[in-house]
N, CA and C atoms as a LAMMPS dump frame, in Angstrom:
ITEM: TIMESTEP
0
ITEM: NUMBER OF ATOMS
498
ITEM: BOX BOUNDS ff ff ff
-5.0000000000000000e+02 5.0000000000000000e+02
-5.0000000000000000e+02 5.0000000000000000e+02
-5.0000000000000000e+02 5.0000000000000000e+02
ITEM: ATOMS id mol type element x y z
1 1 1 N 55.882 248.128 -228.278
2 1 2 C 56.501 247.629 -229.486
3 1 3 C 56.329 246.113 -229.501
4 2 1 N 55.798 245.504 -231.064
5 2 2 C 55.433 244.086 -230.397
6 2 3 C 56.89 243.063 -230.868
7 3 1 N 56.911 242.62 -230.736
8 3 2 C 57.979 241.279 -230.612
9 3 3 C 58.967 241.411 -232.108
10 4 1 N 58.109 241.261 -233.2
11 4 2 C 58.534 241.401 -234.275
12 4 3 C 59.226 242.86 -234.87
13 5 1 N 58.94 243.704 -234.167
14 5 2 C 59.257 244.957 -234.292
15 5 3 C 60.81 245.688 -233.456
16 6 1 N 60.715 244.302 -232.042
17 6 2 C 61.794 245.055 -231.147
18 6 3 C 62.807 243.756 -232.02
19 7 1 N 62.429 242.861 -232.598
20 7 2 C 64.044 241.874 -233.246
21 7 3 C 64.735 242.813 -234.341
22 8 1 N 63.973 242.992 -235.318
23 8 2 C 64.348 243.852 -236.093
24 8 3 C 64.815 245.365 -235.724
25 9 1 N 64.68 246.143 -234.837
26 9 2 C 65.312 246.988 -233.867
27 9 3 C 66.667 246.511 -233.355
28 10 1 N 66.572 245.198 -233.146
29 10 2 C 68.127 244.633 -232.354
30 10 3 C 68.769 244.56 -233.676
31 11 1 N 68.114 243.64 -234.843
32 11 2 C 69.188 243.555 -235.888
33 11 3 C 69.636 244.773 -236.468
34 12 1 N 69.378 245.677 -236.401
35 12 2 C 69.308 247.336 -237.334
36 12 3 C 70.619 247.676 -236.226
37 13 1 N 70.581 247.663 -235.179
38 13 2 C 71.494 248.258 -234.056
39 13 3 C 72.532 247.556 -234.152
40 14 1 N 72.357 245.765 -234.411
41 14 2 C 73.752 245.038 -234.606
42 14 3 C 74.364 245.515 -235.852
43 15 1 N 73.69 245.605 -236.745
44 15 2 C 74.735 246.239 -238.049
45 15 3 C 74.913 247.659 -237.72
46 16 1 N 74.397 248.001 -237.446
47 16 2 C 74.71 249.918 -237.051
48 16 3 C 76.26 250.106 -236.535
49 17 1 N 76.141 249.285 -235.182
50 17 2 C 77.25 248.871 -234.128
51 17 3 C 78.515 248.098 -234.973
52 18 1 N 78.075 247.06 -235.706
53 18 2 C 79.294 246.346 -236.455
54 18 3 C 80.152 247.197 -237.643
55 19 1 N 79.139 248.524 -238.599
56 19 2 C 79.387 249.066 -239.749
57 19 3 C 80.201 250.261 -238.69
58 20 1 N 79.899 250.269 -237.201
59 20 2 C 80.602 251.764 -236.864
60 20 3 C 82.009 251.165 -236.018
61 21 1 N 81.859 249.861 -235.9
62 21 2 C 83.283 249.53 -235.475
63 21 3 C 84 249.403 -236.735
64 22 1 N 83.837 249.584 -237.727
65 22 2 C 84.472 249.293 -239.281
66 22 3 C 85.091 250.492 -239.428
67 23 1 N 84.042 251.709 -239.179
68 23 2 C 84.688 252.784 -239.547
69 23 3 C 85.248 253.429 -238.487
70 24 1 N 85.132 253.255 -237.107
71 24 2 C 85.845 253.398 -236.392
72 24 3 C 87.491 253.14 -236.468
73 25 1 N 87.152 251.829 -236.988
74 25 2 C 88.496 250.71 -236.763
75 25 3 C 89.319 251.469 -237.781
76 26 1 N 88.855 251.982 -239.018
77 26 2 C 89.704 252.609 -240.302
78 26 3 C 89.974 253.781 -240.351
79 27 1 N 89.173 254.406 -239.667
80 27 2 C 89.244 256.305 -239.358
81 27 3 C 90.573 256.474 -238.807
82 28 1 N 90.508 255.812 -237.753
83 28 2 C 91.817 255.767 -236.364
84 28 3 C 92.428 254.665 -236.576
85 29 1 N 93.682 255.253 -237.885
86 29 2 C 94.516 253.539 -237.194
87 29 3 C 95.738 253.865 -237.625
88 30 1 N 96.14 253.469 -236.598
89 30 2 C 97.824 253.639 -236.882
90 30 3 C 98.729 252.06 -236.537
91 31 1 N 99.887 252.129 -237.01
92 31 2 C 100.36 250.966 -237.02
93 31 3 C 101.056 250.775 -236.093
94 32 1 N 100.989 249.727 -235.587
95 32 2 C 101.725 249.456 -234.17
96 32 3 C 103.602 249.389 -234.175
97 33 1 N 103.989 250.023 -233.452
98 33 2 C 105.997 250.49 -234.225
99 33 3 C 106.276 248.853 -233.173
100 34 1 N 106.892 248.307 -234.412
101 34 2 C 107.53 247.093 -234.241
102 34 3 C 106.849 245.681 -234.254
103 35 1 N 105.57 245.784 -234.467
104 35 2 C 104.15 244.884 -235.041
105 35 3 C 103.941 244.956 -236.453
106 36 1 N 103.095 244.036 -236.088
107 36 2 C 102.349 243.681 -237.539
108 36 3 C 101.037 244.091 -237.494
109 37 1 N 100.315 244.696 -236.305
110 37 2 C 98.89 244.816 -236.201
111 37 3 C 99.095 246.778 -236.307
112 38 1 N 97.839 247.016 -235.862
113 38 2 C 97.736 248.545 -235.852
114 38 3 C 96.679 248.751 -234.425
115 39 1 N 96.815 250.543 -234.171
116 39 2 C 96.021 251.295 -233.078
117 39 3 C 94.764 251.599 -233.602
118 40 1 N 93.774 251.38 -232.775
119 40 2 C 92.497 252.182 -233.114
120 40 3 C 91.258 251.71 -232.311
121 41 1 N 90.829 252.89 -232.473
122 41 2 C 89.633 253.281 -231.278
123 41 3 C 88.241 251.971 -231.465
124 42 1 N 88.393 251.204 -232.786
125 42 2 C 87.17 249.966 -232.447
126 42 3 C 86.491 249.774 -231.685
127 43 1 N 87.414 249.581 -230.293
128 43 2 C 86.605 248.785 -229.176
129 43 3 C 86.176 249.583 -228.024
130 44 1 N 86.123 251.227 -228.664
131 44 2 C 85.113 251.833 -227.814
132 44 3 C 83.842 251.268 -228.351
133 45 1 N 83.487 250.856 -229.714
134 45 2 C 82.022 250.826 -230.458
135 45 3 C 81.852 249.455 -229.982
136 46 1 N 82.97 248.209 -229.656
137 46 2 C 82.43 247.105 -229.573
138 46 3 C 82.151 246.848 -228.06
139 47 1 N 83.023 247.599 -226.975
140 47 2 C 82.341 247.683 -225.595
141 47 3 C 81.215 248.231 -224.976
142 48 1 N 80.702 249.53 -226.107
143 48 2 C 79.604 250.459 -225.986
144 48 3 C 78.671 249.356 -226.58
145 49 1 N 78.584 248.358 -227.437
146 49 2 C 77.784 248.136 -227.75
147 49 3 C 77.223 246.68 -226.787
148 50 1 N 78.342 245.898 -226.524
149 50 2 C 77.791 245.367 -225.235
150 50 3 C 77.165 245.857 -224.057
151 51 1 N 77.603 246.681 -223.785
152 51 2 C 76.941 247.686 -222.676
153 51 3 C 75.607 248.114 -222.91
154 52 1 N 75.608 248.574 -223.869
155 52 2 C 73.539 248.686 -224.259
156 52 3 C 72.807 247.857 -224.895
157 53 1 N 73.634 246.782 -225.276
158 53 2 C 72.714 245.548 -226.152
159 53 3 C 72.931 244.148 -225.6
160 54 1 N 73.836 244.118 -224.719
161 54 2 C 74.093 242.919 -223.983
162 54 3 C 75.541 242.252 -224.862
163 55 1 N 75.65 240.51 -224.093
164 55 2 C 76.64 240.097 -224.288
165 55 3 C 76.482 239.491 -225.863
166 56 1 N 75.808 239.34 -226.382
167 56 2 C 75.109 238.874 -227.345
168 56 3 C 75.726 239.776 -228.994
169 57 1 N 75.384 241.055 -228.288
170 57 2 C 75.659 242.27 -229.206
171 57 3 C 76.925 242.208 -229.27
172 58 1 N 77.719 242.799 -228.259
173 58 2 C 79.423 242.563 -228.195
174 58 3 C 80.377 241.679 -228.496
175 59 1 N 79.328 240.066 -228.497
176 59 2 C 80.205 239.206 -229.41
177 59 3 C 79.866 239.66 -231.016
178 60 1 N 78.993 239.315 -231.669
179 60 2 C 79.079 239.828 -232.69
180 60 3 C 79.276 240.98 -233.481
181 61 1 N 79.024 241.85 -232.638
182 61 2 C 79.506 243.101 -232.966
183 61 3 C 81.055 243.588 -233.015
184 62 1 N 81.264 242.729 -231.876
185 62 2 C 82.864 242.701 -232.13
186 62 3 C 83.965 241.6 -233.153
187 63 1 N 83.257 240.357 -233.315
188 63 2 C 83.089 239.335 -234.252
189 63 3 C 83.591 240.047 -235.834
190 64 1 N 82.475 240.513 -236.203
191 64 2 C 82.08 241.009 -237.739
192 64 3 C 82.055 242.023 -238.181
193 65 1 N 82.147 243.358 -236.557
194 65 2 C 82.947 244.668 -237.21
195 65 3 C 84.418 244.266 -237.213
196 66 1 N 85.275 243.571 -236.554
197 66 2 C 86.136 244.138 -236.104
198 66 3 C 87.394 242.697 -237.403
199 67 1 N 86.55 241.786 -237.865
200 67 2 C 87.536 241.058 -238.616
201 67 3 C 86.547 241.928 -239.792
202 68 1 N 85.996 242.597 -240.347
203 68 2 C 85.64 243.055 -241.586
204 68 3 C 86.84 244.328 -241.633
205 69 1 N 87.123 244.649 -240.59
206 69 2 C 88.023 245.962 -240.915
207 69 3 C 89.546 245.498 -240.805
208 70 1 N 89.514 244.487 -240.301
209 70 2 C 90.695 243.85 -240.785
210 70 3 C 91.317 243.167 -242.006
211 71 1 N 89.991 243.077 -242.715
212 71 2 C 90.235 242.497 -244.043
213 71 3 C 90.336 243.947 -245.248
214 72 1 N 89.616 244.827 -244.637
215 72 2 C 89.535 245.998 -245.581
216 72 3 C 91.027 246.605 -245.572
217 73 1 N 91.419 246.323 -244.572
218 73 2 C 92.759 247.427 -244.025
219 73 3 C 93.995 246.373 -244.22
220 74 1 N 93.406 245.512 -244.896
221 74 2 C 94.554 244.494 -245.421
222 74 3 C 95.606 243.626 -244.475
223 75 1 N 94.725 243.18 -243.23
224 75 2 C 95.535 242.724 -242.407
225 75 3 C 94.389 240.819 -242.335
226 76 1 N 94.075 240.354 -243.408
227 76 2 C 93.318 239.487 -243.596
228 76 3 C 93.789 238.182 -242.588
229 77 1 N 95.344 238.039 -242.286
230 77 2 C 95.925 237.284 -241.936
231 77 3 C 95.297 236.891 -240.393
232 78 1 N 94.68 238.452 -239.988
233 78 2 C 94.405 238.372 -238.15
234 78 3 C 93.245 238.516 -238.44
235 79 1 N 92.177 237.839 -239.371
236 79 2 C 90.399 237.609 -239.168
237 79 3 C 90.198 236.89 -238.722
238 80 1 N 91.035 235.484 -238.574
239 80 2 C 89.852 234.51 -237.538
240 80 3 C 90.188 234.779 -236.012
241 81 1 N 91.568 235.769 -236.087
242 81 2 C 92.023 235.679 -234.45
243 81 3 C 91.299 236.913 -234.252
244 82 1 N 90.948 237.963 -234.386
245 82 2 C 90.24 238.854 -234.142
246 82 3 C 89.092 238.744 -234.052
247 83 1 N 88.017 237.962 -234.879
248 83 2 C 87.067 237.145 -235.079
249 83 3 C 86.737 237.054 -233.339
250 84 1 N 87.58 235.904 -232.994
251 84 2 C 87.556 235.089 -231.628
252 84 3 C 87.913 236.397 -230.734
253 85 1 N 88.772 237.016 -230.344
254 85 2 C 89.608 237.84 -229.775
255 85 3 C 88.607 239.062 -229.065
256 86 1 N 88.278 239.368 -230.791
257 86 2 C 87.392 240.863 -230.411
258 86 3 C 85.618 240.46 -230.053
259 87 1 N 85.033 239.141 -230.569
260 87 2 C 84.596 238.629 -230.3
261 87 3 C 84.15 238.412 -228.549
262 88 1 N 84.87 237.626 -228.107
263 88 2 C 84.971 237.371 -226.201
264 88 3 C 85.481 238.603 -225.677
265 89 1 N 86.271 239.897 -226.149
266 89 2 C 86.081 240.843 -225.422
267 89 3 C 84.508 241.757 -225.342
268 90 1 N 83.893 241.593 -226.641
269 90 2 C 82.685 242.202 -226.803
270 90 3 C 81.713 241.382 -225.604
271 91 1 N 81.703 240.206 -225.771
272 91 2 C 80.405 238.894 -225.177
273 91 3 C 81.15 239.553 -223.476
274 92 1 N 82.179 239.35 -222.797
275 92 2 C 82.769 239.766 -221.632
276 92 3 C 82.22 241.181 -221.109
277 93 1 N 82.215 241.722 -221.979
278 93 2 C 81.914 242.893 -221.12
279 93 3 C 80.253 243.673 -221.299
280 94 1 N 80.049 242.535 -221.994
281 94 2 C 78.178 242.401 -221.741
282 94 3 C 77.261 241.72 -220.553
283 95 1 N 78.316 240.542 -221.251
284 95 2 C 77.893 239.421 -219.729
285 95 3 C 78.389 240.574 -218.405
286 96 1 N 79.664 240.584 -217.96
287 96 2 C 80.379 241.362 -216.637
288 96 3 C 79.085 242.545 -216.367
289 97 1 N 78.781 243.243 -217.258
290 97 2 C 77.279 244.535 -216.74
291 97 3 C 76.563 244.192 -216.836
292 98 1 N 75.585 242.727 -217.166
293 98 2 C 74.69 242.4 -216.948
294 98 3 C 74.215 241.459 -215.377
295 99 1 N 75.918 241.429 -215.327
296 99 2 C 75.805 240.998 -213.959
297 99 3 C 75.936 242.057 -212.742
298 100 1 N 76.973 242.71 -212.909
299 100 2 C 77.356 243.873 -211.719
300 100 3 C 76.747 244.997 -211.764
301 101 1 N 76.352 245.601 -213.668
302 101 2 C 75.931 246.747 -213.498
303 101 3 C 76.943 247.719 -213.526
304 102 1 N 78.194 247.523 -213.079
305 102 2 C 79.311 248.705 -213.001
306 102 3 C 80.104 248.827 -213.871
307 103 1 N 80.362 250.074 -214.468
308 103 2 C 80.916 250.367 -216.318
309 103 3 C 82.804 249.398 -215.444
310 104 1 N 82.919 250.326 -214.828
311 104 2 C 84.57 250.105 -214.84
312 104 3 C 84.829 248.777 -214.388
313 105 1 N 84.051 247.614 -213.66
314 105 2 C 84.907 246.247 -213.305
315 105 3 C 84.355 245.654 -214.43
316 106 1 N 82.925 245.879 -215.067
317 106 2 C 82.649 245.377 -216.224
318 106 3 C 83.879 245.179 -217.913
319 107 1 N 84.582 246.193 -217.229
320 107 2 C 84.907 246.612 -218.838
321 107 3 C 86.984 246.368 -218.359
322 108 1 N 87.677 245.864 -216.991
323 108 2 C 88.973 245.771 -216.551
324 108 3 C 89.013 244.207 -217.23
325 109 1 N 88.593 243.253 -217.443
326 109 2 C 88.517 242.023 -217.694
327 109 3 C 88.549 241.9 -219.225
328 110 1 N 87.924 242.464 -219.971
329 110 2 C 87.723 242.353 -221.817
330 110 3 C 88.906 243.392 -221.69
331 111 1 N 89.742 244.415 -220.924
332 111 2 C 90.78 245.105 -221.526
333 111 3 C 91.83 244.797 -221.47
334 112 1 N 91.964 243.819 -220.534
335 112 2 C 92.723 243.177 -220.71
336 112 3 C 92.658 241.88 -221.295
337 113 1 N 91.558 240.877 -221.347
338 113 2 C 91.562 239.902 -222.421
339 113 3 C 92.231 240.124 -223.727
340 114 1 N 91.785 241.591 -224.814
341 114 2 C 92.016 241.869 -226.234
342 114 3 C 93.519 241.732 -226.498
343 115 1 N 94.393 242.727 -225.599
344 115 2 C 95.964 242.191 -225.753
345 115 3 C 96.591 241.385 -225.116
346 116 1 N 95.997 240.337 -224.509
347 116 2 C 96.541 238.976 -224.141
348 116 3 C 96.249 237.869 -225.461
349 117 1 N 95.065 238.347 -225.818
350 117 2 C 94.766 237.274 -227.116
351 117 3 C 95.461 237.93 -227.953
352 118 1 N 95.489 238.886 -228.358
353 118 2 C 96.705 239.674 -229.556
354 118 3 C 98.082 239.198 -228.985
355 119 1 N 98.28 239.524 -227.927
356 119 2 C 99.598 238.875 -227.668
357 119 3 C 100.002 237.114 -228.578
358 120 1 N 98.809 236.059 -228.174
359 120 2 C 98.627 234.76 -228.257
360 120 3 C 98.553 234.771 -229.586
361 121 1 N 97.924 235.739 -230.464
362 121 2 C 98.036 235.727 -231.623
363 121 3 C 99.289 236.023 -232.502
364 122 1 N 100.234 237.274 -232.139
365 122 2 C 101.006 237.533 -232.899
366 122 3 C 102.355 236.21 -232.074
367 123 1 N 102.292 235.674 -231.156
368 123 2 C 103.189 234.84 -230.949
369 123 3 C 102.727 233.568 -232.182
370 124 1 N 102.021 233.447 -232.27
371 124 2 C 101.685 232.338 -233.093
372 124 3 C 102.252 232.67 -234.31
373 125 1 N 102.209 233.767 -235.09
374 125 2 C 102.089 234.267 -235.821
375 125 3 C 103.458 234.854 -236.552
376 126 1 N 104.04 235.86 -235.458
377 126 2 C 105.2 236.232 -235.515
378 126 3 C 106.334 235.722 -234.825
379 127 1 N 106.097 235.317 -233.272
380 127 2 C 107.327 235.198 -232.418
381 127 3 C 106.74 235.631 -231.099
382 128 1 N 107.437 235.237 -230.431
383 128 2 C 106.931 236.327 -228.737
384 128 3 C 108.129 237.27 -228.885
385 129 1 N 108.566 237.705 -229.462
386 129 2 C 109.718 238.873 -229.813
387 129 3 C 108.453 240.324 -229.807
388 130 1 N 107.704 239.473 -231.307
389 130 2 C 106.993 240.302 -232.056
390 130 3 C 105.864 241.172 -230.944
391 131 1 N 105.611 239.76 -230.099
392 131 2 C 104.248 239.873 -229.524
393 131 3 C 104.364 240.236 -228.248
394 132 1 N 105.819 240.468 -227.641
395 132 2 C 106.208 241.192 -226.322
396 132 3 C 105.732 242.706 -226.94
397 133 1 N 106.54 243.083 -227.877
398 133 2 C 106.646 244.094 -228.599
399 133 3 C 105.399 244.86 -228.999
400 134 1 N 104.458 244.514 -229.254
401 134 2 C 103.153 244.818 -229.402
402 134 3 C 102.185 244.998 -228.262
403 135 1 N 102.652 244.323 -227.307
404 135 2 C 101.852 244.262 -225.993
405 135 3 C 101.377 245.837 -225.438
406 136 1 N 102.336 246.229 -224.78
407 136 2 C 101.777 247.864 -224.72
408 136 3 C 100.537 248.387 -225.206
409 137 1 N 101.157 248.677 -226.932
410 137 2 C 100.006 249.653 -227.451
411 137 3 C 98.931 248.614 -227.727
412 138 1 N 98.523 247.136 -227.866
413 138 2 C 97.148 246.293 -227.56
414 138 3 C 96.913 247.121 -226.289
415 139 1 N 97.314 246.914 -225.25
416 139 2 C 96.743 247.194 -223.881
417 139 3 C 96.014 248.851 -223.697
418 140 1 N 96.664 249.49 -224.85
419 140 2 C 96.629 251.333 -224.339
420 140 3 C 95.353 251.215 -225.314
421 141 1 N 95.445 250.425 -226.567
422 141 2 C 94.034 250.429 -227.348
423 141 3 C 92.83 249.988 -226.211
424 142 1 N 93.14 248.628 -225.68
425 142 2 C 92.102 248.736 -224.922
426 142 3 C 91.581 249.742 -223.671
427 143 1 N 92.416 250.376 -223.198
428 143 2 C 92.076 251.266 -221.968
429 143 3 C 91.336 252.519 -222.791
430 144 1 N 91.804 252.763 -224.165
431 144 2 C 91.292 254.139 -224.69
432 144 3 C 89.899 253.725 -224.743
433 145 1 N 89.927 252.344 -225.593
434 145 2 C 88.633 251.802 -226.159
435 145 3 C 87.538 251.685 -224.669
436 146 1 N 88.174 251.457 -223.55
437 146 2 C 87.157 251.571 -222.735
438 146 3 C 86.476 252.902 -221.99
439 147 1 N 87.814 253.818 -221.993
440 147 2 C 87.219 254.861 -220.897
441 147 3 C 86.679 256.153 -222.179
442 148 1 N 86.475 255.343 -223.792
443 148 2 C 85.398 255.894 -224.434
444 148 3 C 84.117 255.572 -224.599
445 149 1 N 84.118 254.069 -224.073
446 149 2 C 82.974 253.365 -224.545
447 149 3 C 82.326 253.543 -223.166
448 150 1 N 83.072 254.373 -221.444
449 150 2 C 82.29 254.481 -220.596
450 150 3 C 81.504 255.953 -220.778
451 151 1 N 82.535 257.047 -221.535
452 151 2 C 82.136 258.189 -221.764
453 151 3 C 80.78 258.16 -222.819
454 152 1 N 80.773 257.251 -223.675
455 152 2 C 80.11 257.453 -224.709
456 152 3 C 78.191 256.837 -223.965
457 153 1 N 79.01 255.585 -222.877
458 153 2 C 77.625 255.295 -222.609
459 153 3 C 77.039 255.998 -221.8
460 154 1 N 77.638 256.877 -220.805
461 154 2 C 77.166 257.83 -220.178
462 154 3 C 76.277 258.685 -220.995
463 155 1 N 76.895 258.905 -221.708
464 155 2 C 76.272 260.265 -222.932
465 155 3 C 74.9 259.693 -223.45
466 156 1 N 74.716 258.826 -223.998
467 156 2 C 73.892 258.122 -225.545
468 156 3 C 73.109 256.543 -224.732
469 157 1 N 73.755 255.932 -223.841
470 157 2 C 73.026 254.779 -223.32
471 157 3 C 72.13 254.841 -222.911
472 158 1 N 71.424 255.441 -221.652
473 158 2 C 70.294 255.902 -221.463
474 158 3 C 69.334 256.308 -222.879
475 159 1 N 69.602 256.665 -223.678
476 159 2 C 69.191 257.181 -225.482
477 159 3 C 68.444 255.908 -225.979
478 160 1 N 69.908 255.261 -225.65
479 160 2 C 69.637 253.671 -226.809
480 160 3 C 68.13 252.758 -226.33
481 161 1 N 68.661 252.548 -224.831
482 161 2 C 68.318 252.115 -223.923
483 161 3 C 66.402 252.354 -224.106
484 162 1 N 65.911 253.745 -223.727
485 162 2 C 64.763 254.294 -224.078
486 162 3 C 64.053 254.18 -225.171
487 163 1 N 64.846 254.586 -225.946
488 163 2 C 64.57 254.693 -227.363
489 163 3 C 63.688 253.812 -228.067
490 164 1 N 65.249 252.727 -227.767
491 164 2 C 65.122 251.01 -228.291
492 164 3 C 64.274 249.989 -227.373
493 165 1 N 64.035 250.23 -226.249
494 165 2 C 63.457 249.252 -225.655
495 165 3 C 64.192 248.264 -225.262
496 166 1 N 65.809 248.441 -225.173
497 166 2 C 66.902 247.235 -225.128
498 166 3 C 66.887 247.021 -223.843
């Protein structure tokens, strides 16, 4: 595949990856009891997608799926913190397997980054009342979001991987 052929392959996969954390993010979402944010499976699509496209993919993929579905789902208020947030958990757990190679220490560091910055966010935002309060289900989003995005790469990464030439 020559040069010009595998960029456009990466860009097709970054929107693929960003349009399926959108609908990910909206399929599955429930509202967080005693928050202002909501639950949902996103950041299996934005850790899966670092994982087969690098750190590169996972920031933006997590970047521009994950504040586009925040604006759709009417929570416009948390786009630039999600932006940043979901952002460095995506770039984290690209960089972390491009270094170690191993799904699970790769992916303990961005799961816990996402509800520490949600935390930092809704304190800003709401209170640390709000943002004690929310802590939990951030943290259970991220553990779901990971031990799908290890299941999923098991399944389909090797796929991408071949396929794509990534």
């Amino acid at each position: 595949m020559d040069q010009n052929n595998k960029r456009t392959h990466r860009i097709v996969l970054f929107a693929l990856f960003a349009s399926l954390t959108v609908v990910m993010t909206l399929l599955f979402h429930f509202p967080i009891p005693y928050g202002q944010g909501y639950l949902n499976i996103g950041d299996a699509v934005v850790l899966l997608a670092a994982l087969v496209m690098g750190p590169a993919a996972g920031f933006w993929v997590g970047s521009i799926g994950s504040a586009l579905a925040d604006m759709i789902a009417g929570y416009a208020m948390y786009m630039p913190f999600t932006f940043v947030v979901k952002g460095l958990e995506g770039l984290l757990a690209g960089w972390l397997y491009s270094k170690t190679k191993k799904l699970s220490i790769s992916l303990i560091i961005p799961v816990i980054w996402m509800p520490v910055g949600y935390l930092l966010t809704d304190w800003f935002l709401y209170g640390l009342a709000a943002a004690i309060a929310a802590f939990p289900m951030n943290l259970l989003q991220g553990i779901v979001g990971a031990v799908t995005a290890i299941i999923l790469y098991r399944t389909i990464g090797p796929i991408f991987k071949s396929k794509f030439q990534l």
